[in-house]
C-alpha positions in Angstrom: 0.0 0.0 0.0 1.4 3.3 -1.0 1.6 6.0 1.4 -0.4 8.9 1.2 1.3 12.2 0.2 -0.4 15.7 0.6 -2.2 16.7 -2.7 -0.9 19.3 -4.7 -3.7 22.1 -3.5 -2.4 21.7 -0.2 -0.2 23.9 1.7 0.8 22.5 5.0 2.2 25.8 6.4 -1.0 27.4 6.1 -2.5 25.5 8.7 -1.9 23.9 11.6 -3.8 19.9 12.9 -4.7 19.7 16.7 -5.7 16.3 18.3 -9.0 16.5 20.0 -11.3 14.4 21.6 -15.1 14.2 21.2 -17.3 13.1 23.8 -21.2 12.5 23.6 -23.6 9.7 24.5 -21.3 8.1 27.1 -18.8 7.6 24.2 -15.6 9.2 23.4 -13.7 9.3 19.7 -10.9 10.9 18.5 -10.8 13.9 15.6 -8.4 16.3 14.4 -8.7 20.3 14.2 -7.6 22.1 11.4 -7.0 25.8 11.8 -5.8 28.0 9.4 -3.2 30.7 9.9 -5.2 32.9 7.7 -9.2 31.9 8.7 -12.1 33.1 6.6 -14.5 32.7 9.3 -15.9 29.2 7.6 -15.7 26.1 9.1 -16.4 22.7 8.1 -17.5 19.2 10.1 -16.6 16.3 7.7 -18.4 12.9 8.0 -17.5 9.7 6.6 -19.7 7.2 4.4 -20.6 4.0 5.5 -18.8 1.3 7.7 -16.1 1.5 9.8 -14.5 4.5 8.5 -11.3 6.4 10.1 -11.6 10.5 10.0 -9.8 10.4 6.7 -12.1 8.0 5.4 -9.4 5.5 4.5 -9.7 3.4 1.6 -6.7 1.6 0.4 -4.4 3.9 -0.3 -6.4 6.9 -0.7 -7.7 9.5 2.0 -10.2 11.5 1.0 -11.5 13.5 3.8 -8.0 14.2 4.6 -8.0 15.9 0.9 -10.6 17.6 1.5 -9.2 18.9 5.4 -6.1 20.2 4.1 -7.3 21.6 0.5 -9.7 23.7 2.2 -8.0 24.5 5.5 -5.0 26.1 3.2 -7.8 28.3 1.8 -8.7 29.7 4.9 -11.4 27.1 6.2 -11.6 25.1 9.5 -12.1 21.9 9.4 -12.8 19.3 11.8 -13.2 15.4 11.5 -13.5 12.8 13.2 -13.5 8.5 13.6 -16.5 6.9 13.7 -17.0 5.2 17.1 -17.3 1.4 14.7 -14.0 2.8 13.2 -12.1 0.7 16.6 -15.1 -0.8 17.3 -16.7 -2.5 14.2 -18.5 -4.8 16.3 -20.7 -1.6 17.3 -22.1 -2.3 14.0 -24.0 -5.6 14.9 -24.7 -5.1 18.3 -28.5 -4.5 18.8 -29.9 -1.2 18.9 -27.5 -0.1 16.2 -28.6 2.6 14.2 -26.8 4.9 11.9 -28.2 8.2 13.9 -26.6 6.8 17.0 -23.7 6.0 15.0 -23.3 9.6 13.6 -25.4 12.1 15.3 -24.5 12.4 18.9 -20.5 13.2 17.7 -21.3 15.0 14.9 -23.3 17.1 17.0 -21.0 17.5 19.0 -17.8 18.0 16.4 -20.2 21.4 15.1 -20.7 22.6 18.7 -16.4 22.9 19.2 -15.8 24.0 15.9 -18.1 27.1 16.5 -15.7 28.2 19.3 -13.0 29.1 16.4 -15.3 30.4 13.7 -18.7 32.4 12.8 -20.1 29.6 10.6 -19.9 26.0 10.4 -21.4 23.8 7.9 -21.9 20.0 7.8 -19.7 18.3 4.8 -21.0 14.5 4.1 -19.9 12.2 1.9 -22.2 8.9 1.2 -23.7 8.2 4.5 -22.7 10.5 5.6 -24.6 12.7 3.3 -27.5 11.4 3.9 -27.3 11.8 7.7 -26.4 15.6 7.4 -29.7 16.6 7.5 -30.9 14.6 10.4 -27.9 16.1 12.7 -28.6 19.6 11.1 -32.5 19.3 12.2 -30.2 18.4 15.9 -28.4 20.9 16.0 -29.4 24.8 14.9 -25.6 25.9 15.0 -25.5 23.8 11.5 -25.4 26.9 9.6 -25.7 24.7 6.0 -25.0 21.6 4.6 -22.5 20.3 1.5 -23.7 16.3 0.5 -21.5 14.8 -1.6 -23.0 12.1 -2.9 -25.6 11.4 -0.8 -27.9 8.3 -1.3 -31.6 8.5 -1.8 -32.2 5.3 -3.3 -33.2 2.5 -0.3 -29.6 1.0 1.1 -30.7 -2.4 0.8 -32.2 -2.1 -3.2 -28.8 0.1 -3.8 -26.8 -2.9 -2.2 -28.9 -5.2 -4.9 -28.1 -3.0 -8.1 -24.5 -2.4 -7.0 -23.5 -6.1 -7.1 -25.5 -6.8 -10.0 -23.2 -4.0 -11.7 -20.3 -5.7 -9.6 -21.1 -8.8 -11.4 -20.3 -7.5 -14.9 -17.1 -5.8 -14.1 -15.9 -7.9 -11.3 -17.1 -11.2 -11.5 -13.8 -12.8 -9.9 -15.2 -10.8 -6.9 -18.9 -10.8 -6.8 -20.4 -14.5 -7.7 -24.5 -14.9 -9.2 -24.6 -16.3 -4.9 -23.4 -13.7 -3.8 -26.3 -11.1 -5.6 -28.7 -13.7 -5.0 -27.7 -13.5 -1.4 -28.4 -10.2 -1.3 -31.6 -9.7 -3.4 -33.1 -12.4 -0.2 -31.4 -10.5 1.9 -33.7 -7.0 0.8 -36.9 -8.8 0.2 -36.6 -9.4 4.0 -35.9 -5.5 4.7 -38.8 -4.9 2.7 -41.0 -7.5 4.2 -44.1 -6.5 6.5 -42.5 -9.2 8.9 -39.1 -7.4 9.5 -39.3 -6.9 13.0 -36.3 -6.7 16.2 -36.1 -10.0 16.3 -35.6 -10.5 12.5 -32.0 -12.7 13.1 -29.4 -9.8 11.4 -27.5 -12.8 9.6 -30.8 -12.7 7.2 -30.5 -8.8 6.9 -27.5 -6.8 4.0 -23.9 -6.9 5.7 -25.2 -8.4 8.7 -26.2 -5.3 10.6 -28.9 -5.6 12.8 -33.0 -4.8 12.6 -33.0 -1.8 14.5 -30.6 -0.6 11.3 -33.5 -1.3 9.2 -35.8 -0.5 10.7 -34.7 3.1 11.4 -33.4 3.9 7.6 -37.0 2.6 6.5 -37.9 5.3 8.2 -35.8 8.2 7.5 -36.3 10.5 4.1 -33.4 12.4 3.7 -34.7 14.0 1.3 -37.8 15.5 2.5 -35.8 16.2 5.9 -32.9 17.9 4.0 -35.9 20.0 2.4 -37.8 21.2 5.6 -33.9 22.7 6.6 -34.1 26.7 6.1 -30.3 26.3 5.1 -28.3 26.4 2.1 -27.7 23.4 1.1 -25.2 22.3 -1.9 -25.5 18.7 -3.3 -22.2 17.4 -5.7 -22.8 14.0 -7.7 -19.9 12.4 -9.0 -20.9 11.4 -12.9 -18.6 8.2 -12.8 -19.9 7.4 -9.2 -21.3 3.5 -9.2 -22.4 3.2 -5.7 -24.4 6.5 -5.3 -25.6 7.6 -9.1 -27.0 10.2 -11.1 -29.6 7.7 -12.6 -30.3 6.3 -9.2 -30.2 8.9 -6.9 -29.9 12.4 -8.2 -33.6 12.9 -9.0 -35.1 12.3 -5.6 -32.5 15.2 -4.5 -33.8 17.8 -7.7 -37.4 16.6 -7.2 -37.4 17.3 -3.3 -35.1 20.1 -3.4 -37.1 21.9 -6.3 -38.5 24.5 -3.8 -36.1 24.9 -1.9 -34.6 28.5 -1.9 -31.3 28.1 -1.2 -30.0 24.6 -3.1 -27.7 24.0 -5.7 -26.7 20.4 -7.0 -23.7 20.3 -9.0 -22.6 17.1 -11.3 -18.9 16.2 -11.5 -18.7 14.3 -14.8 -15.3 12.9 -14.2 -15.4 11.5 -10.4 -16.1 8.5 -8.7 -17.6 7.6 -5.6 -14.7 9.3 -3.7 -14.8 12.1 -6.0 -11.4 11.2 -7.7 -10.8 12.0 -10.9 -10.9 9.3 -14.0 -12.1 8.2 -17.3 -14.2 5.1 -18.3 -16.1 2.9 -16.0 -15.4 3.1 -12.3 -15.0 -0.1 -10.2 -13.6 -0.9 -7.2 -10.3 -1.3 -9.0 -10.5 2.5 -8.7 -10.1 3.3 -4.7 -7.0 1.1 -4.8 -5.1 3.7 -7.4 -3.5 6.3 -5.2 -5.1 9.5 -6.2 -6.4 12.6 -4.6 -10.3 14.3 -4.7 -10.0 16.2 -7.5 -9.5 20.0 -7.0 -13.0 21.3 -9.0 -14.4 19.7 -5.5 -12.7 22.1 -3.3 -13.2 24.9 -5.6 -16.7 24.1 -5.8 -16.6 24.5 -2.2 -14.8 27.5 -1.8 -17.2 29.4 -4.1 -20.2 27.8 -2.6 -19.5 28.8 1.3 -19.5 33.1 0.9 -22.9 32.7 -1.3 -23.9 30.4 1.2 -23.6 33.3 4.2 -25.0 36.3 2.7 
């Protein structure tokens, strides 16, 4: 595995990284602070996708949130991130009770109400999951003062988990086997089920994660929560992204959003899922390449967060 170098938008000695700790719900998890020598006033609370995700949202070689930290602190914005609590605990995610609100919500409430001691503004930057749960802390806390989702899902997990291995099938089929979709078309008939229940057995649910995961995502609209917000909110769609798509999940955003006075989605032709840059086809061959977000992302951004504030 290479090892990951700064990208070349970054300017380490315009910032300097502060190891904190967050504390909320009995639970404590680490994050860095990023502070600019030269702050705008805007800062930003970064929140990983799905899974057991480190605060730079590690994924083979690559470190996107950690792109995104020091590409925007050099600009003048604070930025603060942090692990998820399954990050050292991954067996969090199949305990009972698990739900990705208490997974994300309680710290990222948290993470918002210390960044505001060092700026004016802070807004709520997720990526996947995390996207989709931006809203839901925002509605939590009112010191949100808007939201970037970058790539956000819409479309139901556990039909998204379905159509992804189907597409993994065709490009990967060393990887992903006809049992394997099969396994996981049963496994989202039962999340769709009337019987799905608590004591629906988790080994007969997507990745294994418990009911109480179901049944709170079943649910929960992001779309329709994201729209009751009174805050700017900007939605980026990668156009090469396979997990989270412009086919699949892009209209729900421009349908619900269509009345909203303050949203702007923005396509990135040439990203993937983690908003690197490529040509062709993604697959997961992709987020082994060492690469970097590409830079339109934190220009998009940075143009974004003054409109965003007047």
């Amino acid at each position: 595995m290479s090892d990951w170098t700064p990208p070349p938008y970054a300017d380490p000695r315009a910032f300097t990284e502060e190891e904190v700790v967050l504390a909320a719900g009995g639970r404590r998890t680490g994050a860095t602070l990023t502070l600019p020598h030269a702050p705008s006033g805007h800062g930003v609370v970064l929140l990983t996708g799905g899974g057991p995700l480190d605060r730079d949202e590690t994924t083979g070689p690559n470190k996107p949130l950690k792109d995104l930290a020091w590409g925007l602190a050099s600009q003048g914005v604070a930025v603060l991130r942090f692990d998820k609590l399954t990050s050292g605990h991954p067996e969090l995610m199949s305990e009972p009770g698990f739900t990705m609100s208490a997974e994300y919500v309680p710290h990222g409430v948290a993470a918002v109400r210390l960044l505001r001691q060092y700026v004016d503004q802070v807004f709520l930057v997720g990526h996947s999951m995390g996207g989709k749960v931006a809203p839901l802390i925002a509605t939590e806390e009112p010191q949100v003062d808007g939201l970037v989702i970058m790539a956000g899902d819409t479309q139901p997990m556990h039909h998204a988990a379905v159509r992804v291995m189907r597409y993994l099938r065709t490009t990967n089929p060393d990887l992903v086997t006809d049992e394997v979709v099969a396994q996981f078309t049963r496994q989202a008939a039962v999340v769709d089920s009337p019987g799905l229940s608590l004591d629906t057995r988790p080994e007969d649910l997507p990745f294994g994660a418990p009911p109480s995961f179901w049944l709170e995502l079943l649910a929960y609209n992001p779309v329709e929560t994201a729209a009751a917000l009174d805050r700017p909110i900007l939605i980026l769609q990668g156009g090469r992204d396979y997990q989270v798509t412009v086919t699949d999940d892009l209209p729900a955003w421009r349908d619900g959003l269509a009345n909203h006075p303050a949203a702007t989605i923005t396509i990135l032709d040439a990203v993937n899922h983690l908003f690197l840059p490529g040509t062709g086809p993604s697959t997961p061959a992709d987020y082994r390449e060492p690469g970097h977000v590409d830079p339109i992302v934190i220009e998009t951004i940075l143009t974004w967060l003054p409109v965003a504030t007047e």
